[in-house]
Backbone as a ProteinNet text record, in pm:
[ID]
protein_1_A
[PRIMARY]
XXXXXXXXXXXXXXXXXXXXXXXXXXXXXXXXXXXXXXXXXXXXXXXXXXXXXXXXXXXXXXXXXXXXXXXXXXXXXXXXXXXXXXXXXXXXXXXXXXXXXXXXXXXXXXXXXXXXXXXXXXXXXXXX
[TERTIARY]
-837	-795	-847.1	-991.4	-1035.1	-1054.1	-1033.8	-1071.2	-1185.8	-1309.1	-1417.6	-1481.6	-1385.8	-1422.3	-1426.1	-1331	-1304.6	-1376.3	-1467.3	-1521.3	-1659.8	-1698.6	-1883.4	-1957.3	-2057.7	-2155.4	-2232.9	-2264.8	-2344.8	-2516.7	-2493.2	-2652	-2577.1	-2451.9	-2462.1	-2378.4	-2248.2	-2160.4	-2207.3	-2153.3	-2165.9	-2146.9	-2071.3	-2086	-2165.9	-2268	-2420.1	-2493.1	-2564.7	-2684.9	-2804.2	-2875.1	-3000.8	-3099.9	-3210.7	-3322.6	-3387	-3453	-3533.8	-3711.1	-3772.6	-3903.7	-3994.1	-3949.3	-4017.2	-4084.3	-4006	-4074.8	-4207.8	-4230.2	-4328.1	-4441.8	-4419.1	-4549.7	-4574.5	-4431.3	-4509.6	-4599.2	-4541.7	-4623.1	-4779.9	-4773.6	-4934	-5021.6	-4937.2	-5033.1	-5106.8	-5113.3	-5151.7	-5267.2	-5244.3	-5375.9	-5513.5	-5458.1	-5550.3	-5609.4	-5544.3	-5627	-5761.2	-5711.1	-5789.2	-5912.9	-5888.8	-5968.7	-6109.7	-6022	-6075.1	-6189	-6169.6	-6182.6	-6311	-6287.4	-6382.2	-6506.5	-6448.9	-6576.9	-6598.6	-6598.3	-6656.8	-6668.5	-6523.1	-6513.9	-6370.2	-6375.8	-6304.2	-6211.5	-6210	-6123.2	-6003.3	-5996.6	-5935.9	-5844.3	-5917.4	-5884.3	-5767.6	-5779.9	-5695.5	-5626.5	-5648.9	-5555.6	-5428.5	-5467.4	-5361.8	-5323.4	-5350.3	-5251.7	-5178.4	-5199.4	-5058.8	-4951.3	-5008.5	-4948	-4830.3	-4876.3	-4786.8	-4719.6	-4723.7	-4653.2	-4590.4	-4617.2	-4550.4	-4385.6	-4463.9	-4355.8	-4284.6	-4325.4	-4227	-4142.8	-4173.2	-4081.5	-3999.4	-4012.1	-3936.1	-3823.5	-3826.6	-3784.8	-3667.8	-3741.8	-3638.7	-3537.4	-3591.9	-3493.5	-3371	-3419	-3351	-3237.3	-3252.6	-3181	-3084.2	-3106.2	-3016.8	-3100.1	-3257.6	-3257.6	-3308.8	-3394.2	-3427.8	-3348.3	-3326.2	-3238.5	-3341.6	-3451.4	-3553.2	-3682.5	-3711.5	-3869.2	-4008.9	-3950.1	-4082.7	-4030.9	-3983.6	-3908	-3996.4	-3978.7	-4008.6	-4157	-4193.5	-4370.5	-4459.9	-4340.3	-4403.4	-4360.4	-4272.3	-4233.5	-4293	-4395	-4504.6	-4616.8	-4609	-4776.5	-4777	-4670.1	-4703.2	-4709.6	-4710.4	-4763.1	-4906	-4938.9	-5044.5	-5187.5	-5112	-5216.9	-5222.8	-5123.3	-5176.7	-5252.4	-5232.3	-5290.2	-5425	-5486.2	-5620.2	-5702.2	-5598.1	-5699.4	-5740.7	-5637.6	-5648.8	-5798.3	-5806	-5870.6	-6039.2	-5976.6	-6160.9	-6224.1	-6105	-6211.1	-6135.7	-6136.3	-6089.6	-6244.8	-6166.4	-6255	-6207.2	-6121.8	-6131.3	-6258.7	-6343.1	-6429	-6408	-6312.6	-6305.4	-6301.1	-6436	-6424.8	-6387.5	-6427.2	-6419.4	-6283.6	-6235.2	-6065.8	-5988.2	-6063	-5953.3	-5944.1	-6090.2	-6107.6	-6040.2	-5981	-5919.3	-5779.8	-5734.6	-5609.5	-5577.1	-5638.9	-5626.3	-5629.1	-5698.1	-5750.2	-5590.2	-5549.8	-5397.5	-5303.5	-5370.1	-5201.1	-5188.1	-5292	-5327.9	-5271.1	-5327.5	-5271.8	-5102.1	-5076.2	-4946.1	-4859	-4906.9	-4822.8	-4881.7	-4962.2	-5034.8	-4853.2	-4886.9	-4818.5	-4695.3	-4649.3	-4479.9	-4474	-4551.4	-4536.6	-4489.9	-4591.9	-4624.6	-4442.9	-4421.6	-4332.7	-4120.5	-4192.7	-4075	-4122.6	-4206.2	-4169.5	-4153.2	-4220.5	-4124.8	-3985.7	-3946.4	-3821.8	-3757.4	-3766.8	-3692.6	-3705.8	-3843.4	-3806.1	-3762.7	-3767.6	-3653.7	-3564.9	-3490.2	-3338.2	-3314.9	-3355.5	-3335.4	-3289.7	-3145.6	-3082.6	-3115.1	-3149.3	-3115.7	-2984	-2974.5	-2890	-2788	-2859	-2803	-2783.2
-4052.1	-4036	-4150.5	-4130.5	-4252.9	-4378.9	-4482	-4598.3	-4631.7	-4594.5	-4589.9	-4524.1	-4367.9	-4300.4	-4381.3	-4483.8	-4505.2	-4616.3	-4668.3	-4782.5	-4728.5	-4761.8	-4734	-4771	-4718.2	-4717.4	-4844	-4979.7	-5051.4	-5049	-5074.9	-5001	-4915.4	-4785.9	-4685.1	-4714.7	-4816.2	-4817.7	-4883.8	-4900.1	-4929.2	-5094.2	-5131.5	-5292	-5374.1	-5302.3	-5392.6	-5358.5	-5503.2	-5498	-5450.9	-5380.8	-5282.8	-5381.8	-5370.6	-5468.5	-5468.2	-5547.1	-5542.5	-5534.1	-5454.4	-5465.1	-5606.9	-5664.8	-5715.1	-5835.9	-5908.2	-6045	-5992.7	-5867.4	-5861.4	-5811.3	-5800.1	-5777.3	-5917.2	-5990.3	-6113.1	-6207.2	-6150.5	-6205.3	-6205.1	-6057.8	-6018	-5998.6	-6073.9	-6044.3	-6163.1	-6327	-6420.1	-6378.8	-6349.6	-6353.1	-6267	-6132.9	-6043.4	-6086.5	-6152.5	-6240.3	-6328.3	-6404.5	-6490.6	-6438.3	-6285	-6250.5	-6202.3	-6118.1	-6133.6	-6231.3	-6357.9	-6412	-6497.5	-6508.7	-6541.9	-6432	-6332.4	-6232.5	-6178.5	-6255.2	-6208.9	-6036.6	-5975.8	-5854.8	-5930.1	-5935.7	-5929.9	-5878	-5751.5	-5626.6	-5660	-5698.1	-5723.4	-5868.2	-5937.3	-6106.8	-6073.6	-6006.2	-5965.4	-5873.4	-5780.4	-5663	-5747.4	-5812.3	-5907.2	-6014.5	-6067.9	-6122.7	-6040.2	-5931.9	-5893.2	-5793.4	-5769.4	-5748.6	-5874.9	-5930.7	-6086	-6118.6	-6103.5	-6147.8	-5994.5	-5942.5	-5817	-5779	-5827.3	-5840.3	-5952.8	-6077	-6194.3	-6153.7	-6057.1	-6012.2	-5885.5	-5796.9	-5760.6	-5772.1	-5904.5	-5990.4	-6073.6	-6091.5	-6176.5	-6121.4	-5989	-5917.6	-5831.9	-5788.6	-5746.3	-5851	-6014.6	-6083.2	-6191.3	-6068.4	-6101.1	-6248	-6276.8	-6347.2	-6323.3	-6196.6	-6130.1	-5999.2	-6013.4	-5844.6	-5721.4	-5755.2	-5624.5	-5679.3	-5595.3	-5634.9	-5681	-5643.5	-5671.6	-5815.1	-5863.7	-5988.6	-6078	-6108.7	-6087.6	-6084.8	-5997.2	-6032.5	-6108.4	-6139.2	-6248.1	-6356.3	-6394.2	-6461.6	-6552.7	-6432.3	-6475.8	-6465.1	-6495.9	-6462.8	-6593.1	-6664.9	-6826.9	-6936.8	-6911.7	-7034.9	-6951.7	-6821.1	-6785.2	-6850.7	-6808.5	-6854.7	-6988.1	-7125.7	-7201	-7275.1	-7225.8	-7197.9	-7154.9	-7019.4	-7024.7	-7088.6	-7164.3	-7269.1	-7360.5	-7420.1	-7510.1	-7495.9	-7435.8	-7388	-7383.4	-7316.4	-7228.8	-7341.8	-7457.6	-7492.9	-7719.3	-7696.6	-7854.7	-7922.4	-8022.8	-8061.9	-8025.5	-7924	-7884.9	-7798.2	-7747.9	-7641.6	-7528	-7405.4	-7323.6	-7180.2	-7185.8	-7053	-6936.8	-6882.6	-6761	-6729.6	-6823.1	-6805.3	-6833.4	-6932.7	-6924.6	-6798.7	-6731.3	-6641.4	-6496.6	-6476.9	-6338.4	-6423.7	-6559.4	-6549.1	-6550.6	-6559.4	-6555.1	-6416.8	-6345.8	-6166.6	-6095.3	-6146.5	-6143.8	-6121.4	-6251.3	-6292	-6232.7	-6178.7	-6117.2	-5939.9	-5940	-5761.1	-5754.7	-5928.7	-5904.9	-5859.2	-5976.4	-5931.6	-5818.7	-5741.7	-5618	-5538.2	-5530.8	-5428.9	-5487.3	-5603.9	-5677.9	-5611.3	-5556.1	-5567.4	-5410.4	-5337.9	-5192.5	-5195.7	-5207.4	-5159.4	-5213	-5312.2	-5295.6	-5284.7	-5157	-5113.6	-4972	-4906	-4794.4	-4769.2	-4884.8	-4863.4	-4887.6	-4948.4	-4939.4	-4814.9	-4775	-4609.6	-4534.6	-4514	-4418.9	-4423.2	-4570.8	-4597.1	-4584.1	-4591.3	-4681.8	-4788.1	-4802.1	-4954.2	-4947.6	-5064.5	-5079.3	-5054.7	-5038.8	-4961.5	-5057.5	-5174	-5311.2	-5413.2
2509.9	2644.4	2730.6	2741.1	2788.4	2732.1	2784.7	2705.4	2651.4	2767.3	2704.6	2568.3	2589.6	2482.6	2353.6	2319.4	2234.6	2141.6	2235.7	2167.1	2128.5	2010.9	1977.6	2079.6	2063	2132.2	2063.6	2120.8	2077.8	1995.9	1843.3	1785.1	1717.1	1727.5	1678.5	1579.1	1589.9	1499.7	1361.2	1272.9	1126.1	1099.5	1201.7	1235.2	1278.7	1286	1369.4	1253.5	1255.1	1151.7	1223.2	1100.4	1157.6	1140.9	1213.8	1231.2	1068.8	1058.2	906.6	1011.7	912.2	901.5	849.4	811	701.1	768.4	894.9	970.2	1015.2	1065.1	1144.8	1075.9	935.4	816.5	757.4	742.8	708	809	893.9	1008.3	1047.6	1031.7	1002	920.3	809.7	683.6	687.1	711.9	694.8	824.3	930.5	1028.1	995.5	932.2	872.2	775.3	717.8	584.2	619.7	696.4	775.1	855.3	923.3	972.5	900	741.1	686.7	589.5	608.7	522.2	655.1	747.5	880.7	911.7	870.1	944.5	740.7	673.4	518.2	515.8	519.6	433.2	344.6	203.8	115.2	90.1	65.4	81.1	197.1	330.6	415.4	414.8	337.7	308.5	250.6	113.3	20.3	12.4	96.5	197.2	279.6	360.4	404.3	387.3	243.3	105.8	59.1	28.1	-21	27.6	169.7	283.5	321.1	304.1	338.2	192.2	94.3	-53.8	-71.1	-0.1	-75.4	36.4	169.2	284.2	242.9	177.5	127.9	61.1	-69.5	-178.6	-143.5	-0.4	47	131.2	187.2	203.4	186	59	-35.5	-125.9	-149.7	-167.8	-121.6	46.6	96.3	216.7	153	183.9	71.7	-78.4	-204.2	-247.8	-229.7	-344.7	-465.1	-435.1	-572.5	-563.7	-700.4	-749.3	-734.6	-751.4	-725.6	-649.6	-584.7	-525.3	-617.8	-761.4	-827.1	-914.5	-894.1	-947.4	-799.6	-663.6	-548.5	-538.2	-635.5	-626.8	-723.4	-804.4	-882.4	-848.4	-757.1	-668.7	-613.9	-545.4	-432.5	-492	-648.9	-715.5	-764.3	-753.2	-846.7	-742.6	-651.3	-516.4	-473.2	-458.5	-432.8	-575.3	-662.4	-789.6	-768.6	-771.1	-779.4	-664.1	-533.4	-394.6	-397.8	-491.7	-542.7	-604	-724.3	-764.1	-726	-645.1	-542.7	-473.1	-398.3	-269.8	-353.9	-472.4	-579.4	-674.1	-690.4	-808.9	-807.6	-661.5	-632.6	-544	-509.2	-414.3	-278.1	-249	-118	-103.3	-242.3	-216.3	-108.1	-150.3	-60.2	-127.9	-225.2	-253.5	-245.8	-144.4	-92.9	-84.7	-1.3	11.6	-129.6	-205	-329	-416.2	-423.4	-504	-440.8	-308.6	-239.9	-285.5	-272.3	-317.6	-421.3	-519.8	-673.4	-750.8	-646.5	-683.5	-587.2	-506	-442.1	-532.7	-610.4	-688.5	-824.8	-856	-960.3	-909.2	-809.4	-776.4	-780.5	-715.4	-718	-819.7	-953.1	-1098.2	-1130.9	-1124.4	-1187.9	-1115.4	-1003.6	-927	-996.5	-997.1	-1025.4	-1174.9	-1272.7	-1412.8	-1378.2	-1348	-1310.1	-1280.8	-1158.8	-1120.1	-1176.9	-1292.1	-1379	-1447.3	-1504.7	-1640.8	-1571.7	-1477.8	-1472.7	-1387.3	-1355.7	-1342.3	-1465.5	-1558.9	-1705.5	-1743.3	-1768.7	-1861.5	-1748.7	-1599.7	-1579.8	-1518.7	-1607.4	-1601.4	-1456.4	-1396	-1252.7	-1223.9	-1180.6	-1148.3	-993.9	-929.7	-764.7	-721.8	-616.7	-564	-476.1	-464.3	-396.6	-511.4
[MASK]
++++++++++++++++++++++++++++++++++++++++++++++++++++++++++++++++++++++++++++++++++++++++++++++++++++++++++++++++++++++++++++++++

């Protein structure tokens, strides 16, 4: 009847893309790291490493360059690893930080292995 009636409501229709989460974790994963890694709690250094590699590989997947998120975290585990050694055992001497990104990149493939093998045994394809 009305004209207005007829048009979507901007946001509601199926033609607008929905915001992604994922900029504003990668975003904050590199500062938390840092904070961590400035005020020496560990746990936090490496808390927001893979806050940030894990938001990369969500990321990257949910913009079709990896087929699964755990493809995605090994992704972000082979610039982090060689980024640790870098940092742990060069002459930049930067221990501390090489050794939270190396313990990063290590959680990363733990978790990247973990999470394709049980999506194989229970026959779980992605859905994208």
């Amino acid at each position: 009847m009305w004209a207005m009636d007829a048009e979507p409501e901007p946001g509601l229709s199926e033609q607008y893309r929905m915001a992604s989460p994922w900029p504003l974790f990668v975003a904050l994963g590199i500062p938390i790291a840092e904070l961590g890694i400035i005020f020496g709690l560990f746990p936090v250094a490496v808390g927001g490493l893979l806050l940030f590699g894990g938001s990369a590989a969500g990321l990257a997947t949910e913009a079709g360059y990896a087929k699964t998120p755990w493809r995605g975290l090994f992704g972000a585990a082979v610039p982090f690893a060689a980024l640790g050694v870098g940092f742990a055992y060069t002459s930049i001497n930067l221990p501390d930080r090489g050794i939270a990104i190396l313990a990063a990149a290590a959680i990363l493939v733990a978790i990247g292995v973990t999470g394709t093998l049980f999506a194989r045994e229970s026959g779980q394809e992605p859905t994208y």
